[in-house]
C-alpha positions in Angstrom: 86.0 52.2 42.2 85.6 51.5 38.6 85.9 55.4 37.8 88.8 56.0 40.0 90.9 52.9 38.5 90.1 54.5 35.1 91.0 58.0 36.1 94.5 56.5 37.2 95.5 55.1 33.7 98.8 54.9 32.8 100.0 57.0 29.7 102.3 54.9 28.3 105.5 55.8 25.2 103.8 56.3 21.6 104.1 52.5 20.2 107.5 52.1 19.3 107.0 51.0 15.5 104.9 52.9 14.0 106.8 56.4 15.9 109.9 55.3 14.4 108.1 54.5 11.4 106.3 58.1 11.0 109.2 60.0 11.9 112.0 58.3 9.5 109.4 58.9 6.8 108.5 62.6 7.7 112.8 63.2 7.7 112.9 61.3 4.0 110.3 64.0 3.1 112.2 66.9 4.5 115.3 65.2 2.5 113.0 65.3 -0.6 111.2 68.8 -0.5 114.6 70.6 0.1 114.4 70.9 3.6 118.5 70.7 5.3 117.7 69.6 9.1 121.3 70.2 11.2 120.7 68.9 14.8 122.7 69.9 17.7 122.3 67.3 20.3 124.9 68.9 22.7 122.3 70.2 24.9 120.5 67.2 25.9 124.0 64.9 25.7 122.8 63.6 29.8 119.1 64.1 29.2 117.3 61.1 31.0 114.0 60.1 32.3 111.9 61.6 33.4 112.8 65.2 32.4 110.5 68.2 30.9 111.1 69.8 27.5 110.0 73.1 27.0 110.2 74.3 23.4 109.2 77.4 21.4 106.0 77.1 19.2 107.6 77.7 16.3 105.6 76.1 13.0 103.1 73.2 12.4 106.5 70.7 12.0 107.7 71.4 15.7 106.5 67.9 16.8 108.5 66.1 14.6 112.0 68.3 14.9 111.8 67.8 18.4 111.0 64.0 18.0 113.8 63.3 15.8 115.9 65.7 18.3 115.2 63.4 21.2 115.2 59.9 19.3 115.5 57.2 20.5 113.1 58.5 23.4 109.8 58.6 23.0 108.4 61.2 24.6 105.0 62.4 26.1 103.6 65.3 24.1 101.2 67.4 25.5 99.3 68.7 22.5 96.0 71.2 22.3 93.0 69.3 22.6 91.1 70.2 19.3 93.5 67.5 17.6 91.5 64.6 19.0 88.6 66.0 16.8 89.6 64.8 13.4 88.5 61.7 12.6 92.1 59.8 11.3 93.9 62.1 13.0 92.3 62.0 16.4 92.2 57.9 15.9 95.9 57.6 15.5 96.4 59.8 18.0 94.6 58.0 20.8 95.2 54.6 19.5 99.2 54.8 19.7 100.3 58.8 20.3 99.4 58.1 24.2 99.7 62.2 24.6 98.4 64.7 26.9 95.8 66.9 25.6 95.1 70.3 26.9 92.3 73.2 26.5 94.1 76.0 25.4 93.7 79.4 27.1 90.9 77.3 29.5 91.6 75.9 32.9 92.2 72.0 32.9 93.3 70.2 36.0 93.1 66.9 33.4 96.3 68.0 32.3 98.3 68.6 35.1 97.5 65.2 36.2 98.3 63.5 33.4 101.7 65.6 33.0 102.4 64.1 37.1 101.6 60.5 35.7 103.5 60.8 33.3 106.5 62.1 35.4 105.3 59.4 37.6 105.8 56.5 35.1 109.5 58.2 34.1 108.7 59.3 31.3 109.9 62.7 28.9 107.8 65.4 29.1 107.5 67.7 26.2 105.5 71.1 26.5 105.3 73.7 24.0 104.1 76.2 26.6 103.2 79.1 24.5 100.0 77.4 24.2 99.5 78.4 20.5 101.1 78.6 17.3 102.1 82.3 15.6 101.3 83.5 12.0 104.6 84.7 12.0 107.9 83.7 12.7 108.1 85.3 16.4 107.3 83.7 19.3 104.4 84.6 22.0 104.2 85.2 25.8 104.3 82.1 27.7 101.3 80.9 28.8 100.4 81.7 32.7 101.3 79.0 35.4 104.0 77.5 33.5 106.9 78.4 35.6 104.5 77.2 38.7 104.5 73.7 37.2 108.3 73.3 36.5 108.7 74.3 40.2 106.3 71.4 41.4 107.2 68.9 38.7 111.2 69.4 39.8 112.1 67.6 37.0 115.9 69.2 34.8 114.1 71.2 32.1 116.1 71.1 28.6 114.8 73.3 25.2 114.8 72.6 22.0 114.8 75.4 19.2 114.4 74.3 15.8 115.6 77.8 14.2 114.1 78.5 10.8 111.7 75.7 11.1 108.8 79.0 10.6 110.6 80.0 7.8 110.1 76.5 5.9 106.8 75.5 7.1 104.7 79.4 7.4 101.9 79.0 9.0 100.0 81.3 6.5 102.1 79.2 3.9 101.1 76.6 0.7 104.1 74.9 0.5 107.2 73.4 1.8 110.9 75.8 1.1 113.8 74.6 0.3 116.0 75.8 3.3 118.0 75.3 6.4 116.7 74.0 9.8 118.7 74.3 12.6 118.0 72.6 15.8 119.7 74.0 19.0 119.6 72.4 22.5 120.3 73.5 25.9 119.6 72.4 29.5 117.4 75.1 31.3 117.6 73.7 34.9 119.1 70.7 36.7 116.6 69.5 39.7 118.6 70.5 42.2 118.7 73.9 40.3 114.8 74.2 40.6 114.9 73.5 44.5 116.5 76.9 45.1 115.1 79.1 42.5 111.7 81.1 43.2 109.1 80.8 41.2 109.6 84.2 39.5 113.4 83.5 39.0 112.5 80.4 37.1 109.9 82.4 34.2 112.9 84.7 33.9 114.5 81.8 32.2 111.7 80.2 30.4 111.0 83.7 28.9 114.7 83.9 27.4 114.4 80.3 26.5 111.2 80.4 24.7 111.8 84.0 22.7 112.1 83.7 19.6 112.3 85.6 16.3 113.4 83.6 13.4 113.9 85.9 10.6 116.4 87.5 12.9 118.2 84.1 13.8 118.0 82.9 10.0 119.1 86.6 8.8 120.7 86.3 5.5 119.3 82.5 5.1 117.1 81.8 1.7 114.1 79.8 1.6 113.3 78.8 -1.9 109.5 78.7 -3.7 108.0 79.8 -6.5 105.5 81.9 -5.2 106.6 83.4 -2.0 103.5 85.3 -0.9 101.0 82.6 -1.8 99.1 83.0 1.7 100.2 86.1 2.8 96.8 87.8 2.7 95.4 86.1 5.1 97.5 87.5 7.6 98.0 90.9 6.2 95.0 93.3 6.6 96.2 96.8 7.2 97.9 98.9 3.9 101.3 100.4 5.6 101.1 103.2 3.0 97.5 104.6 3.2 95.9 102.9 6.1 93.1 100.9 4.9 92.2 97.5 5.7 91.3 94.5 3.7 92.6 95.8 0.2 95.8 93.4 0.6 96.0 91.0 -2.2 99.0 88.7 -2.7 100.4 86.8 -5.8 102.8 85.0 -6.9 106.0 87.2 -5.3 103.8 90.5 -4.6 101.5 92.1 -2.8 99.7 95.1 -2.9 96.6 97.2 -1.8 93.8 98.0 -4.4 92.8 101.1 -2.1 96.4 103.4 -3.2 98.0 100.8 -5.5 101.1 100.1 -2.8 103.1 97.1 -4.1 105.9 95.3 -2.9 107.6 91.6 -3.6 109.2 89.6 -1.0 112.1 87.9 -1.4 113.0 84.7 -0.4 115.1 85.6 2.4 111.5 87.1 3.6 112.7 90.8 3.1 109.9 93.6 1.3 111.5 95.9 -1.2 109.4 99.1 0.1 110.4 101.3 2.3 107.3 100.8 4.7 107.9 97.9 6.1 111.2 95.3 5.5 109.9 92.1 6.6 106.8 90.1 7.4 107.1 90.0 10.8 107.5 93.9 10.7 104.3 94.4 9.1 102.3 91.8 10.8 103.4 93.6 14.4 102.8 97.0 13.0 99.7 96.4 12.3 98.8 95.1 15.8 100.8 98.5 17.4 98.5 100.6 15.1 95.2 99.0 16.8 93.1 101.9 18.3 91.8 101.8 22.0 88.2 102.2 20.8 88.6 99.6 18.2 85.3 97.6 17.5 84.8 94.5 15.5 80.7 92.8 14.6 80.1 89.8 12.2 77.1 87.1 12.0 79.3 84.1 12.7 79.6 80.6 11.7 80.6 78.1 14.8 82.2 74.9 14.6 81.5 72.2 17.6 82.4 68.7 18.5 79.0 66.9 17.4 77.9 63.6 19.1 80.8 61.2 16.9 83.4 63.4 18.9 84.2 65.5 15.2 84.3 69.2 14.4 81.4 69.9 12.7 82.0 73.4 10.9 78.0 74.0 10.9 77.1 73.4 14.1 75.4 77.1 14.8 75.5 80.2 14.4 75.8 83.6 16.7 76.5 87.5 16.6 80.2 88.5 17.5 81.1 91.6 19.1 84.6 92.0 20.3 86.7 95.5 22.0 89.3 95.9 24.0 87.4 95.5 26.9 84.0 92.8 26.3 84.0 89.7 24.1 80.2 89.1 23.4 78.9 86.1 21.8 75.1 85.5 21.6 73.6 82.7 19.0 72.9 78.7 18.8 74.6 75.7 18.7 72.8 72.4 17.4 69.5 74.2 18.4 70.8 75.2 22.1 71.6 79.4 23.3 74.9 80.2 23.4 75.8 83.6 25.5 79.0 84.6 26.6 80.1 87.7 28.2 83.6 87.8 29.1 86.1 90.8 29.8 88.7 90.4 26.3 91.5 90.4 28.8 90.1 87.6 30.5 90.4 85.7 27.2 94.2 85.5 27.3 94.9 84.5 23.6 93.0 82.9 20.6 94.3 79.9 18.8 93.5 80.4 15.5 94.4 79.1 11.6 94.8 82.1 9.1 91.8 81.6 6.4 90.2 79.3 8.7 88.8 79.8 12.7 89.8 80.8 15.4 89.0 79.2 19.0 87.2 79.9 22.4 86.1 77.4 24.9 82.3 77.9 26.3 82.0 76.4 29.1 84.5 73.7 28.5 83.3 73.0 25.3 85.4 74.3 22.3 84.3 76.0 19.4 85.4 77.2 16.3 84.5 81.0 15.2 84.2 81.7 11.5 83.4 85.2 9.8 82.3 85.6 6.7 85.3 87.3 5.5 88.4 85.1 6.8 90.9 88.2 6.2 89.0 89.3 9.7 90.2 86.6 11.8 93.8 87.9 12.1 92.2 91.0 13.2 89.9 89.6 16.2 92.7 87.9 17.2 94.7 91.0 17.2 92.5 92.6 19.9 92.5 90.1 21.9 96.3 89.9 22.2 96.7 93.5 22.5 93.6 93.3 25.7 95.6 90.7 26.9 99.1 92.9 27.5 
């Protein structure tokens, strides 16, 4: 009885105080760093509760645009999971976010019922249903069984884009840019709308809505820093001019290969001067189209795992990676225990991941955090298992 009265917990808003609080201050530090937000509300003018937001994943900021977008509401986010494991950030999270967590690219019938409670106590629903943040300023596939749960939620389904918000806050980035930030909104579906529609017609819209490309829709737009590339190299791997494959070094406003000597700078407007490639999104997607069928990838891995406190411990074992287009095998230790996985790459779906950092698997429900030796590889797993995936 005990378990089944804890199991049905009510979610709650995010405490109203300290919300208001953290987003007025995160918009004072746009203010300051440069950063012009222009919100278009005109969307969501007779949004109400409950309803479902579905917005594009666009950079690590998205949370907030869409909270200052929706103020005075405070809405349910359902965020990844591996947020919970930082100590202060997990804390605050738990003690006044009351979100929705989620395993990314793993099955979690948690989630699903806390996104019904929350519809259930009338709340906003916000979903960023890519299920993962790009490198790049380009949006991913949705994630499968999304259109499924707008159908049985039936709630009206609104988007909001906040255009050039990848451009200011790159993921492979250092810094904040001084540049423009603007927010559209639109209503997807009304409920009634979603009673008629089939479940195919409905990811026909969600897959317009949540497309994105945001060097195209900020063409022309500049987004000031003094070093422009500062990061870059972490996502970069693959020379457009001779081919080879972790010779990309970036610096201050260039980059170049130390295999042939190619060298271009970027401009803030995030256009190359070579005649390779124009853009970063161009050379991050060529480099995934130039990925051979019998590509192979090995590395003696580090893995990170929640340890007994609930915390990401980034020494928590240790294992052999071997990843193609077709098997994803893992075989060490974690905290003294065999890991082995054997999985089909397809099967994966995607992998989360932070340039010059990790990127993420669940095993077995439990997630972990795969380090190389050489981080410039990351981008690269990753790449196989997108391109399996398709």
């Amino acid at each position: 009885m005990a378990s089944e009265k804890k199991s049905q917990k009510k979610i709650g808003k995010p405490a109203w105080g300290l919300y208001h609080i953290y987003l007025w201050i995160s918009a004072l530090i746009f203010r300051i760093k440069g950063v012009h937000l222009k919100i278009d509300r005109t969307g969501i003018a007779e949004i109400k509760e409950p309803s479902l937001v579905l917005a594009p994943h666009i950079s690590l900021k998205d949370h907030i645009i869409v909270g200052l977008t929706l103020l005075p509401y405070r809405p349910t986010f359902v965020l990844s999971e591996h947020f919970m494991y930082s100590p202060v950030i997990g804390w605050v999270i738990r003690k006044f976010g009351h979100t929705i967590t989620k395993k990314m690219f793993c099955p979690d019938t948690g989630t699903i019922r806390g996104i019904l409670r929350a519809k259930n106590e009338g709340n906003i629903i916000v979903l960023f249903p890519e299920g993962r943040l790009n490198a790049v300023a380009h949006s991913q596939k949705v994630t499968k069984g999304t259109p499924e749960l707008v159908k049985k939620l039936g709630l009206p389904v609104y988007t909001i884009t906040g255009n050039g918000s990848a451009l200011v806050f790159p993921k492979w980035g250092k810094k904040y840019r001084k540049g423009d930030i603007k927010v559209e909104t639109k209503q997807l579906f009304s409920a009634r709308e979603i009673e008629k529609l089939s479940v195919a017609e409905i990811s026909e819209v969600i897959d317009k809505a949540i497309f994105h490309d945001d060097e195209w829709e900020m063409k022309g737009c500049r987004y000031k820093v003094s070093k422009t590339v500062e990061g870059l190299d972490s996502i970069l791997y693959k020379c457009p001019q001779c081919g080879e494959e972790f010779q990309i070094k970036a610096e201050g406003n260039e980059v170049w290969c130390e295999a042939c000597g190619f060298k271009t700078t970027l401009s803030d407007d995030y256009r190359f001067d070579n005649e390779y490639v124009r853009s970063v999104n161009a050379w991050y997607y060529l480099q995934r189209g130039l990925l051979p069928l019998d590509t192979v990838m090995e590395d003696d891995i580090k893995i990170g795992a929640v340890n007994k406190h609930g915390h990401m411990d980034m020494e928590a074992g240790e294992a052999h990676l071997r990843v193609d287009m077709e098997n994803f095998d893992l075989v060490g230790s974690v905290y003294g225990e065999p890991v082995e996985l054997h999985k089909k790459t397809p099967d994966i779906g995607g992998a989360p991941y932070t340039p010059d950092g990790w990127f993420n698997l669940y095993y077995e429900k439990r997630l972990f955090y795969l380090v190389p030796p050489d981080k410039r590889r990351i981008v690269k797993y990753v790449n196989i298992i997108d391109a399996a995936s398709k």
